[in-house]
C-alpha positions as CSV (number, residue, x, y, z in Angstrom):
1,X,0.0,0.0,0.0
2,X,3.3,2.3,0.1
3,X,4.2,3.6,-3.4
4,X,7.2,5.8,-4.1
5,X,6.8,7.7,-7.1
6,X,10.2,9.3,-8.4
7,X,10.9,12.5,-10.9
8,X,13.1,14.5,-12.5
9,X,14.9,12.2,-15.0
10,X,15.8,12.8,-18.4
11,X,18.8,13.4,-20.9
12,X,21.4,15.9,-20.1
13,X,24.7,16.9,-21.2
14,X,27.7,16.4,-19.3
15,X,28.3,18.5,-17.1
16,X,24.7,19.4,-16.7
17,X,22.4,18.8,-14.0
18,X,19.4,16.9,-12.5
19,X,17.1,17.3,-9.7
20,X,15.7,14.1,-8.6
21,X,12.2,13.7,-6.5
22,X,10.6,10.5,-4.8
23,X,7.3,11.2,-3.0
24,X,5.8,8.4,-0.4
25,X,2.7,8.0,-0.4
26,X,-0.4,5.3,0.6
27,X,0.0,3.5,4.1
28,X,2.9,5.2,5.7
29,X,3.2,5.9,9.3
30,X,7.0,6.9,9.8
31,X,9.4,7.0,7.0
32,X,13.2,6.2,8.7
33,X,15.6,6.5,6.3
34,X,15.6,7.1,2.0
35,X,18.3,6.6,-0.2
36,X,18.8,6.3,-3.9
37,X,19.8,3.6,-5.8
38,X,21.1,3.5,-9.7
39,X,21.6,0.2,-12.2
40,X,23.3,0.8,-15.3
41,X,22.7,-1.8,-17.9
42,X,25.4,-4.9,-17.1
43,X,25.8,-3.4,-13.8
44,X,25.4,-4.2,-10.7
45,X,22.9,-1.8,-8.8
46,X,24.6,0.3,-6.1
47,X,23.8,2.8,-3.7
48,X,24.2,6.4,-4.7
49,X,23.1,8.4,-1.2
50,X,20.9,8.0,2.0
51,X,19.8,10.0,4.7
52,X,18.4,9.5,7.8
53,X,15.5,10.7,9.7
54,X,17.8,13.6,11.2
55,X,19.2,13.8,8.4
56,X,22.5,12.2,8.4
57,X,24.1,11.8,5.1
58,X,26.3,9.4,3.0
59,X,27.4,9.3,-0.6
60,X,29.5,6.4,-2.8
61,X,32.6,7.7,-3.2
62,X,31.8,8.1,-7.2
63,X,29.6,11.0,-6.7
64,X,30.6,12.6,-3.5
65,X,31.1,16.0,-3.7
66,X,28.6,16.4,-6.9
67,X,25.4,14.8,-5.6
68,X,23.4,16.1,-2.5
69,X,20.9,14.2,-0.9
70,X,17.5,15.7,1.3
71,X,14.6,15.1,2.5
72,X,11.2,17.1,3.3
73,X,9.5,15.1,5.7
74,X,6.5,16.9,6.1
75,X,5.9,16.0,2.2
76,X,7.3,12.6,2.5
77,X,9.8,14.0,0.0
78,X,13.4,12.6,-1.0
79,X,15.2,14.8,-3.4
80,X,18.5,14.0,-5.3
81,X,20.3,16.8,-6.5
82,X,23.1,15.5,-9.4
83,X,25.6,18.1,-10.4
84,X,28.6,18.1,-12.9
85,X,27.2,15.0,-14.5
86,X,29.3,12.5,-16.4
87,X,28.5,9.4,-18.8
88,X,29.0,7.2,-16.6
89,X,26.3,8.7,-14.2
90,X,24.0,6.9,-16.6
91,X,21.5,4.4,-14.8
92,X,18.2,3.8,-14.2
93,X,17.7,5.7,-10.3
94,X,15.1,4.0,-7.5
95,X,14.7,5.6,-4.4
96,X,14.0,3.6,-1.3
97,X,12.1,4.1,1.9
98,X,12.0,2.7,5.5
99,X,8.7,2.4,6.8
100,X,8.1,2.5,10.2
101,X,5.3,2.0,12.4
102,X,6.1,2.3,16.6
103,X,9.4,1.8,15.8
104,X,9.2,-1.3,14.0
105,X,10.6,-1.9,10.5
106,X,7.4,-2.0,8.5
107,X,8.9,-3.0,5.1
108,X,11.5,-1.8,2.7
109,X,9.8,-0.2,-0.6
110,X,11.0,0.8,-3.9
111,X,9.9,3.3,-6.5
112,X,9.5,2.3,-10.1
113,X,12.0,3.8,-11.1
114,X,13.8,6.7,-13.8
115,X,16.2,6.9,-16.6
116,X,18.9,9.5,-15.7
117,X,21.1,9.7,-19.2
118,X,24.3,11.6,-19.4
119,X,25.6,11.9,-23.4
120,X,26.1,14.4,-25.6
């Protein structure tokens, strides 16, 4: 009954940018932490960034520095900001939520999914 619903992806240019949006919606009672994952085709997926409830932050070394992860928990909102693209920033991106309910790990979901494409 949770969905995740991302946005913000498209074609750009390297060196371009992207701002990335996952909304939660449906049964949630408290979201713990969100992240975003990317798969590139014949890769393995891997995690990009999460953040915590308070807002702790971490980033795979490949984008530190360019990508900046937030949150807007009143609107159940992750955001991925990507900066200074490059090619190889090309994936499909999922964001993830931790549902909670009393403390207790409710389930893990996943969005659908969007194409982020860096070429020019």
């Amino acid at each position: 009954q949770v969905q995740l619903v991302e946005s913000g992806g498209g074609l750009v240019q390297p060196g371009g940018s992207l701002r990335l949006a996952c909304v939660a919606s449906g049964s949630i009672f408290s979201i713990n932490a969100m992240g975003w994952h990317r798969q590139a085709p014949g890769k393995q997926r891997e995690l990009v960034a999460h953040i915590t409830s308070r807002g702790r932050t971490n980033y795979a070394d490949s984008v530190k520095g360019r990508f900046t992860i937030s949150r807007d928990n009143a609107k159940n909102t992750v955001y991925l900001q990507m900066n200074s693209l490059k090619p190889e920033d090309t994936a499909v991106y999922y964001c993830n939520a931790e549902i909670l309910n009393y403390g207790m790990t409710l389930g893990h979901y996943w969005g659908q999914g969007t194409q982020v494409t860096v070429s020019s």
